[in-house]
C-alpha positions, 0 to 999 in steps of 0.5 A, a space after each residue: 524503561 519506556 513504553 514503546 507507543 505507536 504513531 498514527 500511522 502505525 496505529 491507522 495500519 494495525 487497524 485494518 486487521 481489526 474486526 470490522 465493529 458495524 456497517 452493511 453487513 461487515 460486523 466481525 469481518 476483517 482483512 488478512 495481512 496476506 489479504 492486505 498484501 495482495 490488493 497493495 500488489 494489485 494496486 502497485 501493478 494497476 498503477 504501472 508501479 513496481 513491487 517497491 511503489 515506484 513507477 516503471 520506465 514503462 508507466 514514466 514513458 507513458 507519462 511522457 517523462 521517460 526521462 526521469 527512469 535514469 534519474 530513479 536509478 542513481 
């Protein structure tokens, strides 16, 4: 049978849960999943993104390309 690896991607976002391993007083802490999640929600929200990461017909009309909302529909 062969072994399942991981692409850098996979490997880069499993990282994040990992214990810091030094920096100005970070050694040993690490970030929770739910942790992760939330600031993802946050960023998503402060950019004018829905929960899916893309941009709202409110944030694309800001943009002055409010026409591209009935195009992301389809």
């Amino acid at each position: 049978m062969k072994k399942c690896e991981l692409n850098n991607c996979q490997r880069h976002y499993l990282l994040f849960f990992q214990p810091f391993e030094g920096g100005a007083g970070l050694k040993g802490t690490k970030l929770s999943k739910d942790e992760f999640k939330q600031a993802i929600a946050t960023y998503y929200q402060m950019m004018g993104w829905d929960e899916t990461g893309v941009p709202t017909k409110a944030k694309l009309e800001e943009l002055d390309v409010g026409w591209v909302a009935e195009k992301l529909k389809k």
